[in-house]
C-alpha positions in Angstrom: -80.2 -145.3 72.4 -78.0 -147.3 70.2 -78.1 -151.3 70.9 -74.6 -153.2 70.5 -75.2 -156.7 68.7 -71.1 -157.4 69.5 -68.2 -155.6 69.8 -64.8 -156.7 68.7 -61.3 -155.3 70.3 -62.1 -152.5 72.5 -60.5 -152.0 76.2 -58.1 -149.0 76.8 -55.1 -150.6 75.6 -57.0 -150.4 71.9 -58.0 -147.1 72.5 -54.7 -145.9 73.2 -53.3 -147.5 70.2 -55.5 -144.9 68.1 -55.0 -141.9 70.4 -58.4 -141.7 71.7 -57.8 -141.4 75.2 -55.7 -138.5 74.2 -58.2 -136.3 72.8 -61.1 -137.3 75.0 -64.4 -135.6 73.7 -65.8 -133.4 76.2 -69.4 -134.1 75.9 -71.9 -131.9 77.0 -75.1 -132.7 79.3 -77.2 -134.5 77.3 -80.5 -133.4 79.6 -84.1 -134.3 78.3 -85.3 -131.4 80.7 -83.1 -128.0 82.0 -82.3 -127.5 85.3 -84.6 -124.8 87.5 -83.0 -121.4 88.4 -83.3 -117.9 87.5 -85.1 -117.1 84.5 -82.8 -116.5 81.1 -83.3 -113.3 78.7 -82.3 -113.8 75.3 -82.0 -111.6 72.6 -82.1 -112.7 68.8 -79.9 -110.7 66.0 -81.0 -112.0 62.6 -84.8 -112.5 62.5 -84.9 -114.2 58.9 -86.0 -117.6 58.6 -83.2 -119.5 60.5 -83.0 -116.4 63.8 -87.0 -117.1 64.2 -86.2 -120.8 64.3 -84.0 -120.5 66.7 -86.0 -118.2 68.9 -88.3 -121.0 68.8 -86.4 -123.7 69.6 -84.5 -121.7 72.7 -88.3 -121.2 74.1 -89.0 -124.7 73.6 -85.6 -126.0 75.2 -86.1 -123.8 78.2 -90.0 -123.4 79.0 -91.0 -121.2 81.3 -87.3 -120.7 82.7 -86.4 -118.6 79.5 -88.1 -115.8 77.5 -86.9 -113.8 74.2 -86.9 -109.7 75.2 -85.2 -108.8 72.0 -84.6 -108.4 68.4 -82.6 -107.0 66.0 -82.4 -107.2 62.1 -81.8 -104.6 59.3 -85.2 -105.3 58.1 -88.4 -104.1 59.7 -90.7 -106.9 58.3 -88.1 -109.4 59.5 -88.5 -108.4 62.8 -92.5 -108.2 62.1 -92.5 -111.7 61.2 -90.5 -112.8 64.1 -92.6 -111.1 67.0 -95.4 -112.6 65.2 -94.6 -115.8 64.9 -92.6 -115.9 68.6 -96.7 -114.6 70.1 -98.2 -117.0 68.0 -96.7 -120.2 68.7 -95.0 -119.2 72.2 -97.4 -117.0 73.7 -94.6 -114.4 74.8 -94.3 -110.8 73.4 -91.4 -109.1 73.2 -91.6 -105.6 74.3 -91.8 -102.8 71.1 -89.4 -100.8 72.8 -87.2 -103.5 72.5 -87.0 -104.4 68.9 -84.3 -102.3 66.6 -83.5 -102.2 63.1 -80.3 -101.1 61.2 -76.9 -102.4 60.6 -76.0 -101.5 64.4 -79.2 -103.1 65.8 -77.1 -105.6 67.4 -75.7 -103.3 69.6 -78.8 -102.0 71.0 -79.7 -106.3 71.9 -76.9 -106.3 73.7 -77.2 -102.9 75.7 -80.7 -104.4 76.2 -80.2 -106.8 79.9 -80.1 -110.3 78.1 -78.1 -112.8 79.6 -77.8 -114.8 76.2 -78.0 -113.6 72.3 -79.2 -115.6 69.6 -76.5 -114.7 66.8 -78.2 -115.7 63.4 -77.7 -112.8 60.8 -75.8 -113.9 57.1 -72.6 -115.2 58.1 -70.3 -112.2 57.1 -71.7 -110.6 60.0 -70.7 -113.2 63.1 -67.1 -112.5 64.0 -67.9 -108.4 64.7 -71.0 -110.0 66.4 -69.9 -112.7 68.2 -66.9 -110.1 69.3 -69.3 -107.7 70.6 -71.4 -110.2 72.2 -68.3 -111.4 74.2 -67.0 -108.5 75.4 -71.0 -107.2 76.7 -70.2 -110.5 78.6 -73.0 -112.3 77.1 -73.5 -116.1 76.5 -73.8 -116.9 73.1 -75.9 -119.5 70.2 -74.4 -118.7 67.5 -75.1 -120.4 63.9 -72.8 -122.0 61.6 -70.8 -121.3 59.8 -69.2 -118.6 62.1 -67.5 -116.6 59.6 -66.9 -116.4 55.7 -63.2 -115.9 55.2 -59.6 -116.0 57.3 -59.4 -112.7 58.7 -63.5 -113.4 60.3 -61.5 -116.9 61.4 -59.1 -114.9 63.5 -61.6 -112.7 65.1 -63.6 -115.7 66.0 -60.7 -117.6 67.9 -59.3 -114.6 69.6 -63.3 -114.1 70.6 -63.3 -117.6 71.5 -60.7 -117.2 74.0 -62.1 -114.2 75.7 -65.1 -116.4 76.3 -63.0 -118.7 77.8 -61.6 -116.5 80.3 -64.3 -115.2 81.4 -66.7 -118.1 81.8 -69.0 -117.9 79.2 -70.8 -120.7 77.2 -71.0 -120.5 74.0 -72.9 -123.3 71.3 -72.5 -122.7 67.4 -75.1 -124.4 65.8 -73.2 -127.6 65.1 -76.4 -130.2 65.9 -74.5 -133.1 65.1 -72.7 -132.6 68.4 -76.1 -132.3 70.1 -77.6 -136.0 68.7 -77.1 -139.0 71.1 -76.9 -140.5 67.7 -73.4 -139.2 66.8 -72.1 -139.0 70.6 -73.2 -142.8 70.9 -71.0 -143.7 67.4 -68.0 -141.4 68.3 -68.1 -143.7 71.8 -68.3 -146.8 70.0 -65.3 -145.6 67.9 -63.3 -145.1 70.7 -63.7 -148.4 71.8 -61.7 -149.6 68.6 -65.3 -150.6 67.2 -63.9 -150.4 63.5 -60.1 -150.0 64.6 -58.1 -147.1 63.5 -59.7 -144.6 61.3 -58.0 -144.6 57.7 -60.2 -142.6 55.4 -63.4 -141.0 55.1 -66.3 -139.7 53.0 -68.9 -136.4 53.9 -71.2 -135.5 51.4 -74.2 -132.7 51.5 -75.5 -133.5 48.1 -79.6 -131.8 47.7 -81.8 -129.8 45.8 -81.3 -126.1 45.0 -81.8 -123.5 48.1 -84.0 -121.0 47.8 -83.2 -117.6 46.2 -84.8 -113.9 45.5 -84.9 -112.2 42.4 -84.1 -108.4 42.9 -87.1 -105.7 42.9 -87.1 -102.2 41.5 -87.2 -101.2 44.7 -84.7 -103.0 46.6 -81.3 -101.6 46.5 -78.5 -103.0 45.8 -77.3 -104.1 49.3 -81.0 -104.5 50.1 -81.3 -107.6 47.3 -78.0 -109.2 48.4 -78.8 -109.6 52.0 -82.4 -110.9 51.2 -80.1 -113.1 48.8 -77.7 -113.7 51.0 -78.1 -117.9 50.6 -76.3 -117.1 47.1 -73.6 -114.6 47.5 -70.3 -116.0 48.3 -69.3 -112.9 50.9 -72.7 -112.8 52.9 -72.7 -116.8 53.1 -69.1 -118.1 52.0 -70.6 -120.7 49.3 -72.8 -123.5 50.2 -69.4 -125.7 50.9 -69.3 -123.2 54.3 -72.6 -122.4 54.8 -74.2 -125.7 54.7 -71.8 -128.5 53.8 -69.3 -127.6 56.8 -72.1 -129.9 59.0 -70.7 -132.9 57.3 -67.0 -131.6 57.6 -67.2 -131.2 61.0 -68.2 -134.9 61.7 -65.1 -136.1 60.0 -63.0 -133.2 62.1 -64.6 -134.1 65.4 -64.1 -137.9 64.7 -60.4 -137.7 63.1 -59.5 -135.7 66.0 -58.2 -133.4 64.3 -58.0 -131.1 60.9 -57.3 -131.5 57.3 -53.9 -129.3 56.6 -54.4 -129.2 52.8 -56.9 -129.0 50.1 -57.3 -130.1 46.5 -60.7 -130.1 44.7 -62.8 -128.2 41.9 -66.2 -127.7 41.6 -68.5 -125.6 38.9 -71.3 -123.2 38.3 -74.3 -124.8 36.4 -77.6 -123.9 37.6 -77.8 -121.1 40.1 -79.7 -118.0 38.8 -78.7 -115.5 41.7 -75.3 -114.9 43.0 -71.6 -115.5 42.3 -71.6 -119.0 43.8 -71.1 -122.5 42.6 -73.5 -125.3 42.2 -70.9 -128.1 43.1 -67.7 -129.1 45.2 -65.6 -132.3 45.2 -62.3 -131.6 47.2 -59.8 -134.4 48.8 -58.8 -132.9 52.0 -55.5 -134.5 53.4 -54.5 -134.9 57.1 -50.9 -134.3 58.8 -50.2 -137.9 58.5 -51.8 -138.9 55.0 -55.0 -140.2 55.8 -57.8 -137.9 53.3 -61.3 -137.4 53.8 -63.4 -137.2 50.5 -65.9 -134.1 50.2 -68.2 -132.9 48.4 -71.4 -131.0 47.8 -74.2 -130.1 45.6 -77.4 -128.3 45.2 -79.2 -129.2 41.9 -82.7 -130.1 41.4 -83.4 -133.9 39.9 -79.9 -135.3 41.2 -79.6 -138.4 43.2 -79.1 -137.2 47.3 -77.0 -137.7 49.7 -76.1 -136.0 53.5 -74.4 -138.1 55.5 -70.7 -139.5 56.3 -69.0 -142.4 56.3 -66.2 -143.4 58.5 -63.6 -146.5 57.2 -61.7 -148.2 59.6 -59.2 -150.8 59.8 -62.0 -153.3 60.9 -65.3 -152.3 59.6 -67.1 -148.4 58.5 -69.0 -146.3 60.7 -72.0 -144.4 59.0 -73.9 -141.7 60.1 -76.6 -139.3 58.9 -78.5 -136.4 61.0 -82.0 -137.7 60.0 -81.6 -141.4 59.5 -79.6 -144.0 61.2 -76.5 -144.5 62.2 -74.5 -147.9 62.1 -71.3 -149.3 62.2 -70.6 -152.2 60.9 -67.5 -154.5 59.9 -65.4 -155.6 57.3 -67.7 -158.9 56.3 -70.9 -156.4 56.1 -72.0 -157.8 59.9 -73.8 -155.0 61.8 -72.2 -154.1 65.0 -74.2 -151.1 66.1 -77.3 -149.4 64.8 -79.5 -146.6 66.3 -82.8 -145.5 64.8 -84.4 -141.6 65.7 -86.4 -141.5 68.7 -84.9 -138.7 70.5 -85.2 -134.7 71.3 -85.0 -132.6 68.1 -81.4 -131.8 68.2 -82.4 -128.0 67.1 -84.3 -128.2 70.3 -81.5 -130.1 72.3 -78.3 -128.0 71.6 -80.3 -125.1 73.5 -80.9 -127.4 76.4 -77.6 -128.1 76.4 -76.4 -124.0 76.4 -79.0 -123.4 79.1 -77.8 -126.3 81.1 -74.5 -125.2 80.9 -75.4 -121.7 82.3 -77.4 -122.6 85.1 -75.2 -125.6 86.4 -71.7 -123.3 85.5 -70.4 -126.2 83.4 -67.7 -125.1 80.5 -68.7 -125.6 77.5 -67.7 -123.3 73.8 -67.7 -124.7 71.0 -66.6 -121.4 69.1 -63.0 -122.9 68.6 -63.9 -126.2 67.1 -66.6 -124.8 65.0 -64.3 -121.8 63.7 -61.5 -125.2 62.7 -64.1 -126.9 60.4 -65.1 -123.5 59.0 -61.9 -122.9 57.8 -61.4 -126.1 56.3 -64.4 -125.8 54.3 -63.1 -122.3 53.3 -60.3 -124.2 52.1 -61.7 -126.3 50.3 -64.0 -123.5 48.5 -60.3 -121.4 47.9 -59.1 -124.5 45.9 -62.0 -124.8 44.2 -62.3 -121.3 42.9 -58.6 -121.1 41.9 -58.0 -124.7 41.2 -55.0 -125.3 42.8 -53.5 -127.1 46.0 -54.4 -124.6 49.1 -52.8 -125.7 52.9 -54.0 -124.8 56.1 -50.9 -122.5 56.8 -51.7 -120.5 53.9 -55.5 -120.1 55.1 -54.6 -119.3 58.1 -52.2 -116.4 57.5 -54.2 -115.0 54.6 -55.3 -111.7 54.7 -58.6 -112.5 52.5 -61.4 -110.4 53.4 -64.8 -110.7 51.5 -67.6 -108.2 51.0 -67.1 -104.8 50.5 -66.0 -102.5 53.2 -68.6 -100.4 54.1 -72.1 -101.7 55.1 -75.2 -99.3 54.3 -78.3 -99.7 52.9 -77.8 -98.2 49.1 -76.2 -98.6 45.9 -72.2 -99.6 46.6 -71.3 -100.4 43.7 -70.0 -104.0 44.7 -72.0 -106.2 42.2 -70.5 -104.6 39.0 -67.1 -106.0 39.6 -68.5 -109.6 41.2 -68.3 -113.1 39.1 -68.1 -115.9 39.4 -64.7 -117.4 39.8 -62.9 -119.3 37.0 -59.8 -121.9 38.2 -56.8 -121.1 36.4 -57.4 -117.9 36.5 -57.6 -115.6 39.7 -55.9 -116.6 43.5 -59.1 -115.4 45.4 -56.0 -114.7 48.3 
């Protein structure tokens, strides 16, 4: 755990002052081992690199109280790899009859008697998912980000509230929210550790992703899913696919959401796709305060993932696979925490399982689907190069990808480019 070297302020009165008490942080049972009971089926959709994963770490979280029975993905050597890998390093087999392929594959996991599925497909696909997986009155993993434009948003939060009412438990992939390292900090925030919060910076600056160059015989849909990483409508650009980690930090510690956007970003390197290389936006809250952003993924740059919280009294900084310290104005340290705990890949599944078994609420759908949009926001004012608000997002009737999912020729890539500010509204 963290170790406190002092501590100025604190007390409730100094919380109240910066409206922590009013938006308490529900955390959720931080358990180093899941509670007995019935054993938990769970079916993965998505068997890529990232669905396998997560298999994995669901079996590892759970033991002997959990198995995988299912799998879905539009790609038959996807799922080959998965069962493969899943018998190989688990020792569990998951039944032929049980493993489907096709865009409606998903359905077939859920008709299949799991109690939990493991949503981890390109991101275009998780609002219809996470929908159906709600109303088949399953509990859900799902990854981030949770959709790729506003109308996805929408169907995520009305989702999110089905969930609610009928008791399911739902975890989105959000680790952060699953480190003692991070819930230690936010605590030592809301003791008034560096006063109030006045600014912040979020950065998910790295090397180039990996990408697939098409083959004569893929198809056209065929190459863009494998190459999904790269195309802004399968993945909503790396500043939602993989930056909105960092953005949700700064959400989750703010308390609340940015409600405008101003930022630009560019295309320099990236062979595949319609996506940009780079992001640097300036979000700005309801009452002034801003949160810098930005991302990048270019070989041979200097690297950065972390974020950095400034208070009145000192900074807070945080990073998922480094420390974490908080220190104050004069450069003393306050607080500082070094790794030593449960791979939170590993840990936000004990968590889910935990949850389930012990019937506490927990969905993180709603808060997840909030930073999501804000890094769509961000990406909107990027591509257009102009101011883009919240309210604007939120109403929007942008709908990415083209409208009819098969595995052929569509026609979609000869009118996709890459966006040029000035130029289009991307609305």
């Amino acid at each position: 755990m963290g170790t406190l070297s002092s501590c100025s302020g604190g007390g409730s009165s100094a919380s109240a002052e910066y409206d922590w008490v009013k938006r308490e942080y529900k955390y959720p049972p931080m358990l180093d081992q899941v509670p007995g009971g019935t054993v938990l089926k769970a079916g993965i959709v998505g068997c890529g690199g990232r669905g396998t994963g997560a298999a994995l770490n669901f079996l590892e979280a759970g033991g002997s109280t959990v198995q995988v029975t299912a799998l879905a993905d539009v790609f038959q050597d996807r799922l080959d790899s998965c069962v493969e890998r899943i018998k190989k390093e688990s020792g569990q087999e998951v039944p032929a009859e049980n493993c489907f392929v096709g865009f409606d594959a998903y359905e077939k996991v859920l008709d299949s008697g799991v109690d939990i599925v493991i949503l981890a497909t390109p991101p275009k696909f998780r609002p219809q998912q996470f929908e159906a997986a709600v109303k088949a009155r399953k509990h859900v993993f799902m990854e981030k980000p949770i959709a790729v434009d506003p109308v996805g948003i929408r169907q995520v939060l009305a989702a999110a509230k089905m969930a609610d009412a009928a008791g399911l438990k739902v975890v989105t992939g959000t680790q952060r929210r699953h480190q003692h390292k991070y819930l230690d900090v936010y605590k030592e925030l809301s003791n008034n550790a560096i006063g109030k919060l006045t600014t912040a910076e979020v950065y998910w600056n790295g090397g180039q992703l990996w990408y697939r160059n098409s083959k004569p015989e893929w198809s056209e849909m065929e190459w863009m899913i494998r190459d999904w990483v790269n195309w802004c409508w399968l993945s909503g650009d790396h500043i939602v696919e993989q930056h909105v980690h960092n953005i949700d930090v700064a959400n989750w510690f703010f308390g609340k959401h940015p409600i405008k956007a101003l930022g630009f970003g560019s295309r320099q390197r990236r062979p595949t796709g319609d996506q940009y290389d780079n992001f640097a936006i300036r979000y700005e809250l309801d009452d002034g305060r801003q949160i810098l952003s930005t991302c990048r993924q270019i070989n041979g740059c200097t690297n950065a993932v972390n974020e950095v919280m400034h208070g009145t009294k000192g900074k807070a900084f945080t990073s998922q696979g480094g420390t974490a310290t908080i220190t104050d104005v004069d450069g003393n340290n306050l607080f500082s925490y070094e790794d030593h705990e449960t791979s939170p890949y590993v840990q936000e599944h004990k968590n889910l399982i935990t949850c389930i078994r012990e019937d506490i609420p927990f969905n993180e759908a709603e808060e997840t689907a909030n930073s999501v949009m804000v890094a769509i926001m961000g990406r909107v004012s990027a591509y257009t190069g102009k101011e883009v608000t919240w309210d604007e997002m939120m109403n929007s009737d942008m709908k990415l990808g083209p409208d009819t999912f098969i595995m052929g020729d569509i026609g979609y890539m000869q009118d996709a480019s890459v966006p040029v500010p000035g130029t289009v509204d991307r609305e």
